[in-house]
matplotlib code that plots the C-alpha trace (Angstrom):
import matplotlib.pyplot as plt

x = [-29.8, -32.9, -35.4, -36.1, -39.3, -38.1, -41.3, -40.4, -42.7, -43.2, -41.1, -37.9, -38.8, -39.2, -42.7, -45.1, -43.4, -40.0, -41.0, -41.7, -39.1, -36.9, -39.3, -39.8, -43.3, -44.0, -46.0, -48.1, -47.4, -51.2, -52.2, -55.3, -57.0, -60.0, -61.9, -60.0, -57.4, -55.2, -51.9, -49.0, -48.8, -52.0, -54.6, -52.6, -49.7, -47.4, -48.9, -52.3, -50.5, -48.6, -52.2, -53.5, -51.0, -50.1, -54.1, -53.3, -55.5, -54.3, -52.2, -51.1, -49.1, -49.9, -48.6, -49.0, -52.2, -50.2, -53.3, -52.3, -48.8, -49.2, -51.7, -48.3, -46.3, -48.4, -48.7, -45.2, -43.9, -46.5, -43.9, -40.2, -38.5, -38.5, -39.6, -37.0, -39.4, -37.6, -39.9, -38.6, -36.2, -37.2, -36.4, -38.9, -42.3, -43.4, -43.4, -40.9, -42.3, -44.8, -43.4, -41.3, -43.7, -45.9, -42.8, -41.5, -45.1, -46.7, -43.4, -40.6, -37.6, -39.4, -39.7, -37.4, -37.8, -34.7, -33.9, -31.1, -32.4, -32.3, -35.2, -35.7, -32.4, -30.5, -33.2, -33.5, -29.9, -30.3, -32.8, -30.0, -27.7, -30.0, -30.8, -26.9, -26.9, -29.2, -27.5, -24.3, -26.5, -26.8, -30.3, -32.0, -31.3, -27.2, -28.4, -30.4, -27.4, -25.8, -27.6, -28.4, -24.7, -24.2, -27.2, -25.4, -22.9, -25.3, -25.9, -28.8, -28.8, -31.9, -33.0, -36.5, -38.2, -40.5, -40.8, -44.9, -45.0, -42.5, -44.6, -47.7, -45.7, -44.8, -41.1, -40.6, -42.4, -45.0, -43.1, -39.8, -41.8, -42.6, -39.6, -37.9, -40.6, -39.9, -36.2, -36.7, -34.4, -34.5, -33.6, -31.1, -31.9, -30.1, -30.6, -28.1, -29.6, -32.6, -35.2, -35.0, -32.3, -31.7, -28.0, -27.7, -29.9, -29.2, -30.9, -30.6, -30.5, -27.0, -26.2, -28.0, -25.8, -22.7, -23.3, -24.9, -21.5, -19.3, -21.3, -20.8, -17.2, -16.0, -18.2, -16.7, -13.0, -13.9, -16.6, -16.8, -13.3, -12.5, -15.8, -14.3, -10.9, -13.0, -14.6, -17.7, -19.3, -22.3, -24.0, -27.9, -30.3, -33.9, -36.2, -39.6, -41.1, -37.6, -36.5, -34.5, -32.8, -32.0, -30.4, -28.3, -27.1, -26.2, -24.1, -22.6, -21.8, -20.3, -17.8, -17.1, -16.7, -15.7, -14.5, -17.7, -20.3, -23.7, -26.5, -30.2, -32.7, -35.2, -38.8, -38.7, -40.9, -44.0, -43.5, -41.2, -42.8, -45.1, -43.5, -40.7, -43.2, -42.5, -39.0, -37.0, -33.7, -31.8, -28.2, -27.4, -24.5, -24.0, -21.9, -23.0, -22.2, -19.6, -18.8, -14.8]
y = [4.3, 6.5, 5.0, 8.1, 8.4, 10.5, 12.7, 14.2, 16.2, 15.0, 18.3, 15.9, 13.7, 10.6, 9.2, 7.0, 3.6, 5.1, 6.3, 2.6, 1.1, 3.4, 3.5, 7.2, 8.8, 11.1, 14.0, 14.6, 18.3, 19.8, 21.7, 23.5, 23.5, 25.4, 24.6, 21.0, 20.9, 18.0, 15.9, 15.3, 11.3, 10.6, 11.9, 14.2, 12.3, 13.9, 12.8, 14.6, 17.9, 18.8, 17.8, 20.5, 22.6, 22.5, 22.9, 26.3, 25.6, 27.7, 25.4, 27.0, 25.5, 25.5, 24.5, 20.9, 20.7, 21.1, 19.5, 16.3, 16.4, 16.9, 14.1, 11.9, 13.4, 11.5, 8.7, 8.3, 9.1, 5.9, 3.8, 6.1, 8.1, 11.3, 12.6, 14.3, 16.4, 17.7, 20.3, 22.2, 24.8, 27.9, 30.3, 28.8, 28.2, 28.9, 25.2, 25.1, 28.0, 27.0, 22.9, 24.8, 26.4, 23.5, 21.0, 23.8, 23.9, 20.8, 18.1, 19.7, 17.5, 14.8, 16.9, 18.2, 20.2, 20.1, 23.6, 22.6, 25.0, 22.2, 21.0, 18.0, 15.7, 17.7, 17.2, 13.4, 13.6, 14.9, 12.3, 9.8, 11.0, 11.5, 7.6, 6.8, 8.9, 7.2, 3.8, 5.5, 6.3, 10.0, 11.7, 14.0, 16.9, 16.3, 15.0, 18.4, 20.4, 18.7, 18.5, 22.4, 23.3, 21.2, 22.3, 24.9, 22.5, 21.5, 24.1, 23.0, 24.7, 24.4, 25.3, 26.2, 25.4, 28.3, 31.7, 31.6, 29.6, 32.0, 35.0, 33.0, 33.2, 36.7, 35.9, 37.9, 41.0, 40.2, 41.8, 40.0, 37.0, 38.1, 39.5, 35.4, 34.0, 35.6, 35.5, 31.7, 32.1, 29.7, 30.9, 28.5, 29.4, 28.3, 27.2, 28.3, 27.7, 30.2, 31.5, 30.2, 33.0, 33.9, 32.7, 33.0, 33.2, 30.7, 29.9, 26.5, 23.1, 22.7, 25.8, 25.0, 22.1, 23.0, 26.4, 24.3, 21.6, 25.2, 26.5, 23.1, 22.6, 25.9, 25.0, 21.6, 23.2, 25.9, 25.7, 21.7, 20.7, 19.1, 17.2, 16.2, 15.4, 13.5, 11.5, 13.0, 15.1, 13.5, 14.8, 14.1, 14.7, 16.5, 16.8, 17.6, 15.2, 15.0, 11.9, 11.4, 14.6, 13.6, 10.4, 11.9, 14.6, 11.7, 10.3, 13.7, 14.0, 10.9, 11.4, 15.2, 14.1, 10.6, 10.6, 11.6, 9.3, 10.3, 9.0, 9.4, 10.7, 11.9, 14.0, 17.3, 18.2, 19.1, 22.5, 24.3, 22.5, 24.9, 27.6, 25.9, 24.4, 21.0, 20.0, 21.2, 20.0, 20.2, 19.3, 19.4, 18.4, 18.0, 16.8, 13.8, 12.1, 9.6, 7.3, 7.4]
z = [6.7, 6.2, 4.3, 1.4, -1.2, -4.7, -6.2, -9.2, -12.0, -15.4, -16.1, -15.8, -19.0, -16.9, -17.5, -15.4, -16.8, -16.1, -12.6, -11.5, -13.1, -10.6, -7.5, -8.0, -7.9, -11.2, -11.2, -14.4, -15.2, -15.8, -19.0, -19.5, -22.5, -23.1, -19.8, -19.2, -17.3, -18.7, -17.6, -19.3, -20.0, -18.3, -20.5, -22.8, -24.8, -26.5, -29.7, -28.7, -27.3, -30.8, -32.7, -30.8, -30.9, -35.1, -34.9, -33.3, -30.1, -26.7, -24.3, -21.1, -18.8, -14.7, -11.5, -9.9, -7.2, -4.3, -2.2, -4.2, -4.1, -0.3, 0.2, -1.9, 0.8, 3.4, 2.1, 1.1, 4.6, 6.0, 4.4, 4.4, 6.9, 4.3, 0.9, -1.8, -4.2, -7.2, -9.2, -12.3, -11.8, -9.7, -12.6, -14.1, -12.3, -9.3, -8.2, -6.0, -3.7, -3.3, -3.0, -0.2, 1.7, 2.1, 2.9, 5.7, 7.3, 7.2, 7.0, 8.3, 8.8, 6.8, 2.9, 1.5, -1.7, -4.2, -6.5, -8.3, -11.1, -14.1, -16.1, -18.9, -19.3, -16.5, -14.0, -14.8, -14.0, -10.9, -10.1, -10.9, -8.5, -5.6, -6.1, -6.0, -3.1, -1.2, -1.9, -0.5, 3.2, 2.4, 4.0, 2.3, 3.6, 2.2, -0.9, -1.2, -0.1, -2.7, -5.8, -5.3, -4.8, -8.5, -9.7, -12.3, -13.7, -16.4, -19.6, -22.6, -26.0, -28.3, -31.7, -32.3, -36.1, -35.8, -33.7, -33.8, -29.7, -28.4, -30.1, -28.3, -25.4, -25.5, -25.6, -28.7, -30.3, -33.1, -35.3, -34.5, -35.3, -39.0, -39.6, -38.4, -40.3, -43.9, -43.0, -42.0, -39.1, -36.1, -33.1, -30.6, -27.3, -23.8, -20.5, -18.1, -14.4, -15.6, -18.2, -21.8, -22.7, -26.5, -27.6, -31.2, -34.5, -37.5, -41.1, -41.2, -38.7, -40.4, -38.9, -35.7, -34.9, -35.5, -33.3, -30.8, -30.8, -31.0, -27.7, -25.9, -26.5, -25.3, -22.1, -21.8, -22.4, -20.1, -17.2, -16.9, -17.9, -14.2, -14.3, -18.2, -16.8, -13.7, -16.0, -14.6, -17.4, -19.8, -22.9, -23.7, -26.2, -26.0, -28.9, -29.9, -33.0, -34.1, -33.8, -36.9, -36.3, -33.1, -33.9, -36.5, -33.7, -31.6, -34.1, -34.6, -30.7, -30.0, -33.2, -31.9, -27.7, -28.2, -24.3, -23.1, -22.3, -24.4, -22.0, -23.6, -26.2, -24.8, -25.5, -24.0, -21.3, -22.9, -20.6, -22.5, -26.0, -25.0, -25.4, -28.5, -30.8, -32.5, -34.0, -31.3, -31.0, -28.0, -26.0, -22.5, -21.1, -17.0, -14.0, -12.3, -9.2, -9.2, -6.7, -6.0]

ax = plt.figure().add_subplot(projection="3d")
ax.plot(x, y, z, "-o")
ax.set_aspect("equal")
plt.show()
């Protein structure tokens, strides 16, 4: 059995603590800010980053230093046979290509980059079943062919408070904006393997959820109703300073899928707060690996 070193960015929600709790290595996702460039649980909490933001300060998000994450690499491999790194989905950033191009030269056979296009609760997931994978003798390069083959069997809805970070963003017109601003209408946007991709427009959080529960059911009864039957299906929670919302739409979940196991509540990566804003509220659902 093949000795094998996880590297994940903080992208996936799991944080330093978390990381060496599970053995994994966690990459702090960098934020610049004004001329700092700042990292995501190391020197900029989440507290701190939605300070700035209601504060209306610029926050853009960049790569990892690949010259870091390399130099990880190397000293991982000092103590295991190979390296899974698992950036945030491809559709996404261009982390993985560049991840890739650096693994391919430098390590080949030894790193192996994971796109499994997922990001937040789906990508913790992955890292969850790459760690049952290795406990079942799998090397790398299978557990990357298989958490990329799965990789779109996992779907997140979200609703946004406020269109002013997605205007920041350019992901909607100005005028869009002030048009959903006097309209007070929130926005729920999906992640389907890709970009953040509009889905629907509602007034309320009301509203929100239940479209959100609607969405995830006709997925469930649809697209993942053999990883359902399977009992291989979960649903989890992503928020942004929304806690009591979020524990109230837990409640609400396990009462509307009472057969399928609800697995965490968690922050959402602080790289798509970025572009979202504060009270966020969010539900993925995904396949994971189950030993038979």
């Amino acid at each position: 059995m093949k000795k094998i070193a996880i590297v994940v960015d903080s992208n996936s929600g799991i944080t330093p603590k978390e990381g060496k709790h599970l053995g994994i290595s966690v990459v702090p996702m960098p934020f610049i800010i004004g001329d700092d460039v700042l990292y995501e649980e190391v020197d900029l909490k989440q507290e701190e980053f939605y300070r700035l933001q209601r504060e209306g300060v610029r926050i853009t998000t960049s790569q990892p230093n690949i010259n870091e994450i390399v130099e990880l690499w190397a000293e991982l491999l000092k103590t295991h046979d190979q390296v899974l790194h698992f950036p945030m989905s491809s559709a996404l950033s261009q982390s993985y290509e560049t991840a890739q191009r650096f693994a391919e030269e430098q390590f080949p056979g030894k790193v192996f980059v994971v796109d499994n296009k997922r990001i937040s609760i789906t990508l913790k997931a992955s890292v969850f079943d790459a760690l049952k994978l290795i406990g079942e003798g799998l090397d790398a390069k299978e557990i990357k062919e298989y958490l990329e083959n799965d990789g779109l069997n996992s779907t997140i809805y979200l609703v946004v408070d406020t269109l002013k970070y997605l205007k920041q963003g350019g992901r909607v017109t100005p005028a869009a904006a002030a048009i959903g601003t006097v309209l007070n209408i929130k926005p729920i946007l999906t992640i389907q393997g890709g970009k953040l991709d509009k889905f629907a427009m509602v007034t309320n959080i009301k509203a929100a959820k239940k479209k959100m529960i609607s969405a995830l059911k006709k997925d469930i009864e649809t697209r993942f109703a053999k990883f359902v039957q399977a009992g291989e299906f979960a649903i989890a929670i992503a928020h942004t300073t929304n806690d009591e919302n979020a524990e109230i739409f837990k409640q609400e979940l396990i009462k509307e899928f009472p057969n399928i196991p609800f697995t965490y509540v968690d922050p959402l990566s602080l790289s798509i707060a970025t572009h979202t804003g504060p009270r966020v509220l969010a539900v993925g659902g995904y396949h994971f690996y189950k030993k038979d």
